[in-house]
C-alpha positions, 0 to 999 in steps of 0.5 A: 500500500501506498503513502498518501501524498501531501496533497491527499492529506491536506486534501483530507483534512480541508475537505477538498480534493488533492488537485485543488490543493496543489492548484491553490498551492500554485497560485500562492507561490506565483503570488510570492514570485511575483512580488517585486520586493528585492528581498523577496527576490532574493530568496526566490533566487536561491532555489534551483528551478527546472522551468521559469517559475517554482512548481509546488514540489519545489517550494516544498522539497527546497522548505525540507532543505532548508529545515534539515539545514542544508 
């Protein structure tokens, strides 16, 4: 059996579905990207992006980096 993803647990507990979780995701980290304060910036500039803006399991795999302190 299969792990349920984070989505589908966020999913669960909001009631919702795990697309909908991830698109809302999505719309919150394009909102941050786009925001124009140099310091913001600054620290979107540190994460390694494969395409032109972070998808959500970027933001999330870059977030468990950084709180194992890597």
């Amino acid at each position: 059996m299969r792990e349920k993803t984070i989505y589908e647990k966020i999913a669960e507990k909001y009631n919702t579905t795990p697309e909908e979780v991830r698109r809302e995701m999505q719309i919150a980290i394009d909102a941050g990207f786009d925001n124009p304060d140099p310091a913001v910036q600054e620290k979107w500039k540190k994460m390694t992006l494969k395409g032109d803006r972070p998808t959500p399991e970027e933001v999330i795999n870059y977030a468990v980096k950084q709180l194992k302190g890597n």
